[in-house]
VMD Tcl script that draws the C-alpha trace (Angstrom):
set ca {
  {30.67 30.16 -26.31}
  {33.54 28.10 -28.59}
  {32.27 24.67 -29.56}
  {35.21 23.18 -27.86}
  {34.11 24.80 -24.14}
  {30.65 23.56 -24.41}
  {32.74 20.71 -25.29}
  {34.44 21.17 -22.14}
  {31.51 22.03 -20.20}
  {29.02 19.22 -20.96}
  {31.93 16.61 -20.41}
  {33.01 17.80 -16.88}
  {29.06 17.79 -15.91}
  {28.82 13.92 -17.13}
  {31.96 13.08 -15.27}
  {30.65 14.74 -11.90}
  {27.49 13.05 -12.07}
  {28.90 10.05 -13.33}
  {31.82 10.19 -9.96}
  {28.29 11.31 -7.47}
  {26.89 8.03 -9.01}
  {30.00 6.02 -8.51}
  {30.42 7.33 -4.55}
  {26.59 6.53 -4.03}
  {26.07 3.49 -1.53}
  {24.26 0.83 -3.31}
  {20.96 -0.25 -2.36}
  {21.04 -3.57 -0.17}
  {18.05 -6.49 -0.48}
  {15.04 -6.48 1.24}
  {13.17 -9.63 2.07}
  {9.13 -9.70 1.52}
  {6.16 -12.20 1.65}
  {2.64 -11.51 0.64}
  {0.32 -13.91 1.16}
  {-3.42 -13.22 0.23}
  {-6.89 -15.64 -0.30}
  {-10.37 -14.57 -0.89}
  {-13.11 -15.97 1.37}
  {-15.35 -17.52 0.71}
  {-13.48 -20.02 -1.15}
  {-14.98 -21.78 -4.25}
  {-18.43 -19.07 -4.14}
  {-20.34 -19.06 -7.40}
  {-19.78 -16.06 -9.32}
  {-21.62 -13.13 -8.58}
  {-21.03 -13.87 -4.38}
  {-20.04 -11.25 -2.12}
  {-15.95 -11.96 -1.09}
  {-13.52 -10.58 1.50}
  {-9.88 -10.32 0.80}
  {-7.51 -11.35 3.82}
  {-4.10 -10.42 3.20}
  {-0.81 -10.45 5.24}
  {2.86 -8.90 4.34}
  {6.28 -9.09 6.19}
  {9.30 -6.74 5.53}
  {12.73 -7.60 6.52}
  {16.11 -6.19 6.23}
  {18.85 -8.31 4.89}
  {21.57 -6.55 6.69}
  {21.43 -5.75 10.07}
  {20.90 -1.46 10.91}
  {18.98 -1.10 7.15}
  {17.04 1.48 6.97}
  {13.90 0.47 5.29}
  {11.35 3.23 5.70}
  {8.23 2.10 3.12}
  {7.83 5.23 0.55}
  {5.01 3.09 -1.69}
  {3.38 -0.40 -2.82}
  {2.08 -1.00 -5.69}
  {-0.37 -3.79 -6.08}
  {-2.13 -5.64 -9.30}
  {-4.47 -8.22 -9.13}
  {-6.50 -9.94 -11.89}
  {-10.16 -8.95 -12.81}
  {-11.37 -12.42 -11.90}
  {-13.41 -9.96 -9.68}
  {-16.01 -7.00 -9.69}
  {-15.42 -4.34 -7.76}
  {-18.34 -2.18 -6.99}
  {-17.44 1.44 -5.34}
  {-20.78 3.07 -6.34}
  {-22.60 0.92 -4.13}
  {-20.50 2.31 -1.09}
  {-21.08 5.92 0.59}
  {-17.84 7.60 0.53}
  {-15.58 9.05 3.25}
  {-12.30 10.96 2.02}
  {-8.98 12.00 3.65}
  {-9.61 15.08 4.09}
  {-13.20 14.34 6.00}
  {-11.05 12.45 8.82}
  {-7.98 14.46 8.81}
  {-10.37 17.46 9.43}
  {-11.86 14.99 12.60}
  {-8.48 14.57 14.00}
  {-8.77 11.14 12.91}
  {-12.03 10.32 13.92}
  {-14.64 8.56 11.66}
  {-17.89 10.23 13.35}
  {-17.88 11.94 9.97}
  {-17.96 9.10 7.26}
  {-21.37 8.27 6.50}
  {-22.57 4.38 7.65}
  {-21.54 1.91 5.26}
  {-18.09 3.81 3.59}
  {-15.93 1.73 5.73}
  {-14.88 -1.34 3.60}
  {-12.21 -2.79 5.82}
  {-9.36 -2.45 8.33}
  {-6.11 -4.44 9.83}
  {-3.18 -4.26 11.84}
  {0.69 -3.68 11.36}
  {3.79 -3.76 13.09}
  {6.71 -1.24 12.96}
  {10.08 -0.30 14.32}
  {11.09 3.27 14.80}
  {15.00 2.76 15.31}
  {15.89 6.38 15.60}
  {13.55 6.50 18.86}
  {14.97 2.73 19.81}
  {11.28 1.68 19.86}
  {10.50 -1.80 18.28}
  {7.34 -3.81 16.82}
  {5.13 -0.67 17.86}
  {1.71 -2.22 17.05}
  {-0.73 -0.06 15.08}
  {-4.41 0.46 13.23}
  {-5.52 0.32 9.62}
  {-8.77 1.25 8.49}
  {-9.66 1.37 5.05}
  {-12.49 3.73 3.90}
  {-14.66 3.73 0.51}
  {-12.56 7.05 -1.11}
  {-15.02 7.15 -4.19}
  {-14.35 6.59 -7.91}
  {-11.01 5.58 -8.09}
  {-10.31 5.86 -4.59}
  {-9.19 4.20 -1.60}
  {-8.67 5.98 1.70}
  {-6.86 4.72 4.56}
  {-5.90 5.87 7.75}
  {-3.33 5.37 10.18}
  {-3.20 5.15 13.98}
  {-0.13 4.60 16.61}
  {0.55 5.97 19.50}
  {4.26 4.83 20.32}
  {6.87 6.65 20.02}
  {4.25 9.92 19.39}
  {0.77 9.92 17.96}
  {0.46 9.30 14.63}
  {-2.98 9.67 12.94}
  {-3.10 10.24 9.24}
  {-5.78 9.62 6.68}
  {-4.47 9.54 2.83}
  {-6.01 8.35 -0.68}
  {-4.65 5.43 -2.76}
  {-5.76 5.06 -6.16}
  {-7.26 2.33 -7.86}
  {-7.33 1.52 -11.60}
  {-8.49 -1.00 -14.19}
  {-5.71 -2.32 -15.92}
  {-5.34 -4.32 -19.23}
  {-3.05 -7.37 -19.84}
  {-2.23 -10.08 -17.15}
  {-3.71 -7.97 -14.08}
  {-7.16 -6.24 -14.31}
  {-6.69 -3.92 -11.14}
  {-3.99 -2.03 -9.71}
  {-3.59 -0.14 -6.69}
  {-0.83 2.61 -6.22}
  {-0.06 3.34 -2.21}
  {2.10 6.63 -2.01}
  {2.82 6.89 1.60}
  {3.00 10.49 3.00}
  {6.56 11.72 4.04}
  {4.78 12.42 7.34}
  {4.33 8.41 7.88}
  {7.96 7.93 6.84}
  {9.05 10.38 9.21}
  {6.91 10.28 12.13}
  {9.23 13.03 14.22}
  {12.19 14.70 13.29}
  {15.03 12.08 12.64}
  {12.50 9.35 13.44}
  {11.85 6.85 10.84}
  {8.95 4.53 10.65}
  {9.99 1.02 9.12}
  {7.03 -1.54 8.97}
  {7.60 -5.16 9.58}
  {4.30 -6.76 9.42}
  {1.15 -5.82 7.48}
  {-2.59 -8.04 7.92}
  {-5.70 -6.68 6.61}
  {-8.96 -7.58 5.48}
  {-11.11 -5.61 2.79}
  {-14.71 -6.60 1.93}
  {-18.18 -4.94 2.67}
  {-22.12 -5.72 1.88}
  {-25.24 -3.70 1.38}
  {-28.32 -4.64 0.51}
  {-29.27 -3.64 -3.26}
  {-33.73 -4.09 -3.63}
  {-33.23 -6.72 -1.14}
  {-30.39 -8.58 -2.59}
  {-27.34 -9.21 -1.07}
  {-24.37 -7.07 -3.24}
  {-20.30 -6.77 -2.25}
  {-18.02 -4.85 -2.77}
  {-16.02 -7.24 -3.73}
  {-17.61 -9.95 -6.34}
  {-16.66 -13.46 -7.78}
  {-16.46 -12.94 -11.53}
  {-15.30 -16.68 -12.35}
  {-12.95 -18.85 -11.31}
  {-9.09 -20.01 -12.14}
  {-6.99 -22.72 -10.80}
  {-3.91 -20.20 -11.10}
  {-5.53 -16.54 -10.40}
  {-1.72 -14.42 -9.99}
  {-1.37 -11.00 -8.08}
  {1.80 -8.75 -7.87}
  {2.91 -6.03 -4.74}
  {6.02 -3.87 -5.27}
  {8.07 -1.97 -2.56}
  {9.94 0.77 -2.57}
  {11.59 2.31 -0.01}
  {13.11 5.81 1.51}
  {16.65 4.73 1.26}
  {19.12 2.13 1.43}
  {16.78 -1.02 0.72}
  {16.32 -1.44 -2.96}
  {12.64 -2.32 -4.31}
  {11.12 -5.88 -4.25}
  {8.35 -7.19 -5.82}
  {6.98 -10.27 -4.65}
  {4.59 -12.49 -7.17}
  {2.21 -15.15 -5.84}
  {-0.71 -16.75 -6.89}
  {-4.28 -16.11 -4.90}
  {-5.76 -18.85 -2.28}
  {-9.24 -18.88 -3.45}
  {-10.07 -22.62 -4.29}
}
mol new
graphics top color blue
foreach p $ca { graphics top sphere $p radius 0.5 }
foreach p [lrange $ca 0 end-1] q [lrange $ca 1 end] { graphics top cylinder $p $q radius 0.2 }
display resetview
């Protein structure tokens, strides 16, 4: 091919993309609080803890679609986190169950919660549902999801967790299945409210261990949570600093 039509050619492929780009509808904001604390508050280090946590989601223009795709969380390593201690129940052990748990050994279940959603394509709104949050096993977090309104959902998936370097010592990814963005065929999920607790003991040679552990203590200990979303709501990340003195 002549220089100047490959020339030609890559120019007319910039300026399509660059007029698809141009006719694109821009993202609009999305409003989001976290708030989170760790209980006991003010524990000597080495004491078991339980995380209580709570998220909103909000549209800033009425008619948004705002269907959550993923989080991502950090949080500082002014804890221990100790998996190994846990048995382990995956996704595909309660998926197999049809969403029952009769198959996770005693002891892998590390926490659970509650949300809210709205399902506008179904004109169904603040549909209450279930969280529970399973060891998943080195690196590994598995939760599962139960609604029945508009149609039964029940859906057990893996996040992973990771120790990080730098400001944050932990981070957890969330990649939420297409099938919890679109619960039935034109029928988007969009979650409003999120509240959840995660913390577990066992007994270790008759000692007391968590799964969560004080490591020491800050008067400013920061976390992070990024959202991103199907379409037409642009990510947010909201920064905020731990209630835990």
């Amino acid at each position: 091919m002549p220089l100047h039509s490959r020339l030609s050619c890559r120019v007319g492929v910039v300026a399509a993309a660059a007029a698809l780009l141009a006719g694109a509808p821009s993202a609009s904001a999305t409003r989001a609080t976290v708030n989170a604390k760790a209980m006991p508050q003010n524990a000597p280090p080495g004491t078991p803890l339980t995380l209580v946590a709570s998220a909103t989601l909000s549209p800033d223009l009425p008619g948004q679609s705002m269907t959550l795709t993923a989080a991502d969380v950090r949080f500082p390593d002014h804890v221990t986190i100790n998996r190994r201690l846990f048995p382990v129940c995956r996704a595909a052990t309660i998926n197999a169950a049809r969403g029952r748990f009769t198959n996770c050994p005693a002891g892998s279940r590390i926490g659970g919660g509650s949300f809210r959603a709205d399902v506008p394509g179904a004109d169904v709104f603040n549909v209450p549902g279930r969280l529970t949050i399973f060891n998943g096993g080195e690196g590994l977090v598995t939760a599962h999801v139960y609604a029945t309104n508009p149609v039964l959902v029940s859906e057990a998936f893996e996040c992973r967790l990771v120790r990080t370097s730098g400001r944050f010592g932990y981070r957890l990814n969330i990649e939420i299945p297409y099938r919890l963005q679109e619960i039935s065929e034109g029928w988007f999920a969009e979650v409003r409210t999120l509240n959840f607790t995660v913390g577990a003991k066992t007994k270790v040679r008759g000692r007391t261990r968590g799964l969560i552990e004080a490591e020491r203590w800050d008067d400013n200990v920061p976390f992070a949570v990024s959202f991103s979303f199907l379409r037409e709501s642009a990510p947010v990340t909201v920064n905020g600093l731990l209630d835990w003195k």
